[in-house]
N, C-alpha and C positions, 0 to 999 in steps of 0.2 A: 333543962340545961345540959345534962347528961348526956341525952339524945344526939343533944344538937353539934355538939361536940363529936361525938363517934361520927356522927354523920360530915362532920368537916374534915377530919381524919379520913376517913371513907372516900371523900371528894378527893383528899391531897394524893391517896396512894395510889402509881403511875397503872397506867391501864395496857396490858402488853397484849389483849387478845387481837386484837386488829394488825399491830402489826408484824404476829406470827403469821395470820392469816395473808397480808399482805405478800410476806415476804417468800410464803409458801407457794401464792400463787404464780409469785414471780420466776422463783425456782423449777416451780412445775414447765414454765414454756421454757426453761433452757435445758431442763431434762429432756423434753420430748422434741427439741433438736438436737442435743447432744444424741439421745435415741436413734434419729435420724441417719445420722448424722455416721452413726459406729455400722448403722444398718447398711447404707450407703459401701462404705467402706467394705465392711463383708461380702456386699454383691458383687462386686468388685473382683475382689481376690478369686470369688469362688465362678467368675467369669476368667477369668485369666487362668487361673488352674484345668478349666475344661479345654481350653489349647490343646490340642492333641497333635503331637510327630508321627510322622509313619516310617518306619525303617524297612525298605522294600531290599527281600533277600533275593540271591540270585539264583537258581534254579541247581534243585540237587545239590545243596549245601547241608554236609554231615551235620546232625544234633549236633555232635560236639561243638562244633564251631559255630550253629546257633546259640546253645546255652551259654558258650564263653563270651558271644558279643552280647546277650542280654544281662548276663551276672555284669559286666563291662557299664552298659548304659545304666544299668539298677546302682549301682557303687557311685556313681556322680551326683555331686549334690545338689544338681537340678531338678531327679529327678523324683517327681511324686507317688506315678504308681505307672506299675508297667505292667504288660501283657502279650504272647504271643499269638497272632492268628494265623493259623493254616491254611489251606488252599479251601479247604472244606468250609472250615468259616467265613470266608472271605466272600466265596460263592452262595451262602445263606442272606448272608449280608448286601449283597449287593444286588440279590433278588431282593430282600427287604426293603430296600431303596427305593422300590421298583424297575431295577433294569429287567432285559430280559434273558431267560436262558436259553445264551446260545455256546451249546457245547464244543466248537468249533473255538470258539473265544478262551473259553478256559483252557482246552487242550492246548493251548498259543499261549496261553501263560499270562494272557492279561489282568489276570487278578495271581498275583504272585501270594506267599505267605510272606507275613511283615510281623515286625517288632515294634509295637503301639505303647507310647508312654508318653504322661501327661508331663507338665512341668510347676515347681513352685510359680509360686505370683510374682517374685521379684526377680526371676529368670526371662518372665516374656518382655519380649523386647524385641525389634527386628535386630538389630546388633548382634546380642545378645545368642538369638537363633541362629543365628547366620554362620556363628564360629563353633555353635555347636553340630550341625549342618554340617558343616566343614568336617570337622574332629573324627564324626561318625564314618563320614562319606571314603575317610582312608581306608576303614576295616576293608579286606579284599573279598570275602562276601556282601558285600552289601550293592547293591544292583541302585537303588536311589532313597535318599531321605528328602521326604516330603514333607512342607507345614504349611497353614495358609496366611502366608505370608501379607496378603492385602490385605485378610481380617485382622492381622493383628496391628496394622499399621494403622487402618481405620479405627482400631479400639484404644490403640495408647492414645490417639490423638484426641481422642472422647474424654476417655477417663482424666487428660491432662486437663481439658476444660472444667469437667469435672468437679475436680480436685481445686480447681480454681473456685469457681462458683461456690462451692460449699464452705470453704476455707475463710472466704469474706463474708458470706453469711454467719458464719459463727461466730466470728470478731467483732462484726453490728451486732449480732443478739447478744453476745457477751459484753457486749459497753452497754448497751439498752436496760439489761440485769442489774448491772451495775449503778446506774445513774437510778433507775427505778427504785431501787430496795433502798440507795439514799435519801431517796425522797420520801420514801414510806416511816424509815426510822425518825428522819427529822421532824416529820410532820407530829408523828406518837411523840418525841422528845417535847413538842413544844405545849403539848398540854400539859406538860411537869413542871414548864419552868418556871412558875410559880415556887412550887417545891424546891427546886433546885437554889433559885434566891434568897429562897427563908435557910435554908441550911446554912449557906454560905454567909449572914445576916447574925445568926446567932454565933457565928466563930468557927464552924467546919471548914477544914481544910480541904485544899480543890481533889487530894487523893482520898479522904475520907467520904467525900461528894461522889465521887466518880468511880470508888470501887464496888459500891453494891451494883452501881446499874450496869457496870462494865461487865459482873458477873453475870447479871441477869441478862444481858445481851450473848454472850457467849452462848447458856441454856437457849434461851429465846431463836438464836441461828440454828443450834445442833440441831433443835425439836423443828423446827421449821425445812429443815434442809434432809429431817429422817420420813418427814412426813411426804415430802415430795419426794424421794427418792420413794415411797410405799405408793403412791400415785402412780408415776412414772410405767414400776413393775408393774401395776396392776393393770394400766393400759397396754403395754406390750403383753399382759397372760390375755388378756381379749383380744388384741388382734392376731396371735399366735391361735387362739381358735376357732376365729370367723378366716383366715388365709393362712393356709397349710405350708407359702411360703415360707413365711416369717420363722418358723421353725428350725428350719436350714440357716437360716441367718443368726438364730440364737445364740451368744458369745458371752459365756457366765462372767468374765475376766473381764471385758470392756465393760458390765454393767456394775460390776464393783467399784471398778474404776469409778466410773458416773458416779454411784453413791457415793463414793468418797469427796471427791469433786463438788457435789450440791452438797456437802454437809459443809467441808471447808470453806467454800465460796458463802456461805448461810454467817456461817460463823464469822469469816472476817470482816465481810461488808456492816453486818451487823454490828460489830463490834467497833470500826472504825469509825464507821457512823455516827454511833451513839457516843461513844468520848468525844466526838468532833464537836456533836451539840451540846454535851453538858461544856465544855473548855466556852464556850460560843457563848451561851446564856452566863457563866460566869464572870467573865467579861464586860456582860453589858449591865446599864445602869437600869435600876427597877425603874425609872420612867418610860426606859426604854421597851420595856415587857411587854405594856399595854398596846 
C-alpha cells in the first residue's frame, strides 16, 4: 500500500526534463542565427573599414606641411588609421602589383607620395566621401584625393540588401522560437494537469497553484537558455579553429549580449507559457481534462 502510493506521488510530480531539453534546443537554433547573424554584421564593418583614400601630394612639398595635413586628416572623426607613403614605397608597391619599372615613369612623377587612411564604417558612404573628398581636396598641397568610388556604391547597395535579408530572417526565426518553446511548455503543462486540478479541488488558490511552477519555469528557462548559450560558444570555439576567419570576426560584447538574450528570452517565454497553461487548466471542468 505504501509503495503504491509513493509510486502515485511519483507519477503526479511534474516532469521538467524534456521540456528543458526542448526549449534548449530551441534556443540553440536562435543562438546560432543570432551568431550569424552578429558574424554577418562584423564582416560588414570590417569590409567597409578596409576602404582606403588616397591623398595624392604635389610635388616637393615641405614635411612640414605634410605632417600638418596628416595630423589634419588623423584629428577627424572618420578617420581610422592613417599612414604615409613615399615615392619609394609607392614604387615598391606598384612593382608589387605587378606593374613594370619604368624609370622614365617615376622620374614624371606618376606614382606621387600620398596620405593613405582608412575610414570608420559609418563614414563609408558615397555622400558621405564625396564631402570629405571635397574638405581635403582645399589643402593647397594636395595634387588629388582618390577613393573607389564604384566599389563603394556597389557595396552599400549589397550590404543594404543585406541587412535586409538578415533582418527578416531573424524576425521569422524569432516568431518560430517563440511559437515553438510555447508548444513545448504547453505540451509538458498538460501532463500535470491532472495535478493541477487536484490542487485546485482540494481548496488551493489559483496563486498558491501557480507560484511553485511559475518558479520552476523561471529556473527551468535560466538553465535552459545558460545551456544553449554554452552550446552556441562552443560551436563558434570549433569553427574559430577549423576557419582562421572566424577569428577576426570574434566580438566578446555581441556574444554577451546573445547570452543574455537566450537567457531572457528562456526565461520569459517559459514563464509566460507555463502561467498561461496552469490559468488554462484552472479554468477548465475535470471532464474536460480527459
Amino acid at each position: 500500500m505504501s509503495q503504491s502510493g509513493k509510486a502515485s506521488i511519483k507519477r503526479g510530480k511534474p516532469s521538467y526534463f524534456m521540456a528543458i531539453l526542448g526549449v534548449t534546443l530551441v534556443l540553440c537554433l536562435f543562438g546560432i542565427i543570432g551568431l550569424i547573424t552578429i558574424n554577418s554584421r562584423k564582416l560588414i564593418q570590417n569590409l567597409k573599414e578596409s576602404v582606403e583614400v588616397h591623398v595624392f601630394l604635389k610635388q616637393n612639398v615641405k614635411d612640414t606641411a605634410r605632417i600638418n595635413l596628416q595630423n589634419y586628416i588623423a584629428s577627424k572623426p572618420y578617420t581610422k588609421s592613417i599612414k604615409y607613403t613615399d615615392k619609394e614605397t609607392a614604387k615598391k608597391e606598384w612593382l608589387k602589383s605587378g606593374g613594370e619599372d619604368f624609370t622614365e615613369f617615376i622620374d614624371n612623377s606618376l606614382l606621387p607620395p600620398s596620405i593613405d587612411f582608412t575610414l570608420k564604417n559609418e563614414f563609408v558612404d558615397s555622400a558621405q566621401l564625396s564631402n570629405i573628398q571635397v574638405d581635403i581636396a582645399q589643402n593647397p598641397n594636395v595634387d588629388e584625393v582618390r577613393f573607389p568610388n564604384a566599389v563603394v556604391g556597389s557595396m552599400m547597395k549589397n550590404f543594404r540588401a543585406i541587412g535586409i535579408v538578415l533582418s527578416i530572417v531573424a524576425i521569422l526565426i524569432a516568431l518560430m522560437v517563440i511559437i515553438l518553446i510555447d508548444n513545448t511548455i504547453r505540451l509538458a503543462m498538460f501532463s500535470n494537469r491532472f495535478l493541477i486540478k487536484t490542487m485546485q479541488m482540494v481548496g488551493a488558490t489559483r496563486w498558491f497553484i501557480a507560484k511553485p511552477l511559475d518558479k520552476r519555469a523561471i529556473l527551468n528557462g535560466a538553465i535552459s537558455g545558460i545551456i544553449a548559450t554554452a552550446i552556441v560558444y562552443l560551436l563558434l570555439l570549433l569553427a574559430e579553429n577549423f576557419f582562421d576567419g572566424f577569428k577576426k570576426l570574434h566580438d566578446t560584447n555581441m556574444m554577451i549580449l546573445l547570452a543574455i538574450v537566450l537567457i531572457i528570452l528562456g526565461i520569459g517565454i517559459t514563464l509566460f507559457s507555463t502561467h498561461r497553461s496552469v490559468l488554462k487548466y484552472l479554468r477548465m471542468k475535470l471532464d474536460d481534462l480527459y
